[in-house]
C-alpha positions in Angstrom: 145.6 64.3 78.9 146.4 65.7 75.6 144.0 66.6 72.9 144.7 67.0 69.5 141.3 66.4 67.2 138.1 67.3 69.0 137.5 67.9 72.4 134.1 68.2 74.5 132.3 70.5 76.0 132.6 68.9 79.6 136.5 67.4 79.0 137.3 71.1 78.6 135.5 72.2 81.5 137.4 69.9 83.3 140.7 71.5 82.5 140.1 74.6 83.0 138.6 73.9 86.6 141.8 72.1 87.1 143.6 74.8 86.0 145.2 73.3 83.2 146.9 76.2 81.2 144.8 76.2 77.9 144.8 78.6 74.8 141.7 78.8 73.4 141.0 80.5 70.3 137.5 81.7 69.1 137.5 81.9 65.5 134.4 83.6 64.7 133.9 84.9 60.7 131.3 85.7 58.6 132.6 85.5 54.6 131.4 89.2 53.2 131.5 90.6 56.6 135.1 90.7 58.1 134.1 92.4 61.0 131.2 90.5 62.2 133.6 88.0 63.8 135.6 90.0 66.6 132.4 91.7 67.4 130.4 88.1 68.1 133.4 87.5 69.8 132.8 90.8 72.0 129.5 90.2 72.3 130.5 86.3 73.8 133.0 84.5 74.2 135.1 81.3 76.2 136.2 82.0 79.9 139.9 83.7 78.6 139.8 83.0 74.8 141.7 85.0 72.7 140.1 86.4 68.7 141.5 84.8 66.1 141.0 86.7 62.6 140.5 84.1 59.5 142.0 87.7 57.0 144.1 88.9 59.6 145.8 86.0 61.7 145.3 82.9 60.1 145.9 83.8 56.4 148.3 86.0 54.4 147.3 88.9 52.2 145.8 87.8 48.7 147.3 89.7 45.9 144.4 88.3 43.2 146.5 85.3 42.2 146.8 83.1 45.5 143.4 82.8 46.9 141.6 84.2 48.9 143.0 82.8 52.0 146.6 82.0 51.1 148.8 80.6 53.9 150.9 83.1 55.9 154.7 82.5 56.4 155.6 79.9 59.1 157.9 82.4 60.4 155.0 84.5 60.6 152.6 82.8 61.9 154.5 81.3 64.7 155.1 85.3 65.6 151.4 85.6 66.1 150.5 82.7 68.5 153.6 84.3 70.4 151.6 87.2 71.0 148.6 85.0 71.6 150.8 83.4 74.8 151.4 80.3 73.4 153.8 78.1 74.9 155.5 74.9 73.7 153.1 71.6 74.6 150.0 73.8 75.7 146.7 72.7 75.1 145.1 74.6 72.3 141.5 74.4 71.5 139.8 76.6 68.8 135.6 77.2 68.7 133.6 79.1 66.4 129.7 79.8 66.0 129.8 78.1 62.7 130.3 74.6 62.8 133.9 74.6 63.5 134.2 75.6 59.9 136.8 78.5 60.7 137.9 76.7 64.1 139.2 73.6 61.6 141.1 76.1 59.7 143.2 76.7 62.7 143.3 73.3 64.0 145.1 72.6 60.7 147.6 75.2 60.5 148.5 74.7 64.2 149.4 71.0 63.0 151.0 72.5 60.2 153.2 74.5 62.8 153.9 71.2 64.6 151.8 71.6 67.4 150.1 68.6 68.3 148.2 69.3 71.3 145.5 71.3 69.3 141.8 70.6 69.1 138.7 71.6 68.1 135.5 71.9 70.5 133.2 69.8 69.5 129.7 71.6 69.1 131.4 74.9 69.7 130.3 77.8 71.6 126.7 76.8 70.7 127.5 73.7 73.0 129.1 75.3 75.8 126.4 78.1 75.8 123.5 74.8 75.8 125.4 73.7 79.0 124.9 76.7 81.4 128.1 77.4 81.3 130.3 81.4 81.8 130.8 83.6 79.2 133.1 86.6 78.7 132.7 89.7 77.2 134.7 92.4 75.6 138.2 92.4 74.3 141.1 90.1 75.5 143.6 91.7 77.5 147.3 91.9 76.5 148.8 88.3 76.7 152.4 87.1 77.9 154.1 86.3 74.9 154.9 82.6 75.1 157.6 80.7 74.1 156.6 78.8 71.1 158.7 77.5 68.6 157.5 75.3 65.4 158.3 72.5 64.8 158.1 69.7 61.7 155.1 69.5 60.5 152.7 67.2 61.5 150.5 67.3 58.5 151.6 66.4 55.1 153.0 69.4 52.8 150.4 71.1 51.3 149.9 71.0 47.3 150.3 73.6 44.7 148.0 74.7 41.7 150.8 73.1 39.5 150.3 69.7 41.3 146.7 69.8 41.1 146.9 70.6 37.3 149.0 67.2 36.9 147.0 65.1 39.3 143.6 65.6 36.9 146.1 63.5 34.3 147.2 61.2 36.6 144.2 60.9 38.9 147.3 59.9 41.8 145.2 61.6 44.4 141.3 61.9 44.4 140.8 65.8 44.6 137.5 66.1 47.6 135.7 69.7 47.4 134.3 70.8 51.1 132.2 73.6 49.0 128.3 73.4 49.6 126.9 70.8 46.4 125.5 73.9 44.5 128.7 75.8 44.1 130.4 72.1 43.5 128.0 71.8 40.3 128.5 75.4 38.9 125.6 76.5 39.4 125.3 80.7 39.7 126.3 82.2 42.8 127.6 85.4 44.6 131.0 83.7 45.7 132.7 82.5 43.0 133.3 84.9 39.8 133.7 81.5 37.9 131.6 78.6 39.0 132.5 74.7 38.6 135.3 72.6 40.1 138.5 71.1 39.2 138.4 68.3 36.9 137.8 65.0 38.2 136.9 66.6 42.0 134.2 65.2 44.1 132.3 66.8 46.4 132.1 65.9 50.2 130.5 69.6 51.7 131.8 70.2 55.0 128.8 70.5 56.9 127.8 66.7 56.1 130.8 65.9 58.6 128.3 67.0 61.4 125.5 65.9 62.9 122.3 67.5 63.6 123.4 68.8 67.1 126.4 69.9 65.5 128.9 68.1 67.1 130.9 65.6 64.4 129.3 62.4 63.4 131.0 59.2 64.7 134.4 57.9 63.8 133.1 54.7 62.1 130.3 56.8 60.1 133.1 59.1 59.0 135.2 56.6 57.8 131.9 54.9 55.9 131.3 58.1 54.3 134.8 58.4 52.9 135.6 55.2 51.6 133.5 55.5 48.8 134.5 59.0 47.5 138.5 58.0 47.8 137.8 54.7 46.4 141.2 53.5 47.9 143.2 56.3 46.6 145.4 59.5 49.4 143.2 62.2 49.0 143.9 65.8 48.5 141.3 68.3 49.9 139.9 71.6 48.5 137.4 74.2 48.5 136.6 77.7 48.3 139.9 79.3 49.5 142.0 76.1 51.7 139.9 77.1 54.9 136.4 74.5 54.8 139.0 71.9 53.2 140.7 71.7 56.6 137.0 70.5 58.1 137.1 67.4 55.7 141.0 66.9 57.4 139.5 66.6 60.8 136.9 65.1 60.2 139.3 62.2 58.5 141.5 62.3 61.4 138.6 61.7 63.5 137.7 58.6 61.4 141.6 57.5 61.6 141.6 57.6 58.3 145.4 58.2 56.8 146.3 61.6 56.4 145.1 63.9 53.9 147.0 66.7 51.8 145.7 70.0 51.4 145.4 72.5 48.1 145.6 75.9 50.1 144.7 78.2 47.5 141.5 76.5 46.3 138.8 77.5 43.9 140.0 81.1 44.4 143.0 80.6 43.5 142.1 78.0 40.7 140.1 80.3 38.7 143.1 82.9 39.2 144.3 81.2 36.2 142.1 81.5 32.7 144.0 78.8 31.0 143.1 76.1 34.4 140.3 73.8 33.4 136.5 74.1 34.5 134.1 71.2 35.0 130.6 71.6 35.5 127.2 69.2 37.0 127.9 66.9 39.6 
């Protein structure tokens, strides 16, 4: 059986005791603190998981005007889950420490490569610690490079700054922040060297996708939760730099809920801009 939105603690358990050939990819970051990932992921990590850096491997370098997090080249990318020992149809599953916030990112940009058998574990290494079972230490060892390929994407193509600019005229699309409500309303914060939103944006922060055990909320409390911010209308998903956006794309995917597009570059990249518009309050 294939996965490609969440997957749980005990259904990955089982493949792997079955001895089902599966990536996984621990996604550990702390914004501010670049390194504090790869050395929680030293410190513990999935049975054979490999380290997957949000600056280093799943984003391209910013050059002030693109975001923080700007997308790396296809070509590029599909280099690096080579090295990783990715092959063509394997089961993928990406885990983090922080509410899948950094594991989504990947989930994304694996569909994006047109890999559909990826997930996300549900819970993450918080839930597979709580169930007794191994962890690994250390660094991976050198992988087999696989064989992988991409493909067409299986997500739809992601929007520019210019597109957003138009949407706040036409309102085609209803723009859905994933930043916490406090940076949403402009309020003062370390982060952000201009604080607001986009024009016309609603907020839907990330975290709200999850329930208090931190696994996601239900599929049919998902979709209740969305209806009301899209009001009908294909949304278009941002937030701080295209990484916490991809949360709000699995969580809709979870809820069956028609595909989302995504506005990599973000806030970050927004307020790259001067002349881009600012709205404040809620």
């Amino acid at each position: 059986m294939a996965y490609d939105t969440l997957i749980s603690v005990s259904q990955l358990h089982g493949l792997l005791a079955a001895g089902t050939d599966v990536l996984i990819l621990d996604c550990d970051f702390e914004l501010g603190v670049p390194d504090k990932g790869r050395e929680s992921y030293r410190a513990g990590h999935l049975p054979g998981a490999r380290y997957a850096h949000l600056d280093d491997d799943l984003a391209a370098p910013s050059d002030g005007t693109n975001g923080r997090h700007p997308l790396p080249a296809r070509v590029a990318f599909a280099a690096w889950l080579r090295t990783q020992g990715l092959k063509r149809g394997q089961q993928v599953v990406a885990c983090d420490s922080s509410g899948s916030a950094w594991a989504a990112r990947a989930w994304w940009m694996l569909r994006w490569m047109g890999h559909e058998n990826a997930a996300v574990l549900d819970g993450g290494k918080q839930a597979w610690v709580a169930a007794g079972l191994p962890m690994e230490t250390g660094d991976s060892p050198v992988a087999v490079p696989g064989d992988f390929t991409p493909g067409e994407p299986l997500v739809p193509i992601p929007v520019t700054a210019r597109q957003v600019l138009a949407n706040i005229a036409t309102q085609e699309m209803q723009l859905l922040d994933a930043r916490d409500p406090l940076r949403f309303r402009g309020e003062p914060n370390p982060i952000d060297p201009v604080a607001g939103h986009v024009p016309g944006a609603r907020n839907r922060f990330f975290r709200d996708n999850l329930a208090e055990d931190g696994r996601f909320r239900p599929a049919e409390e998902l979709a209740r939760a969305f209806a009301p911010l899209l009001a009908g209308k294909p949304a278009l998903l941002s937030c701080g730099s295209g990484v916490t956006a991809c949360h709000n794309a699995l969580a809709m995917a979870v809820a069956g809920l028609p595909q989302p597009r995504l506005y990599p570059g973000s806030w970050s990249e927004w307020i790259a801009d001067p002349a881009r518009p600012v709205a404040t309050g809620n």
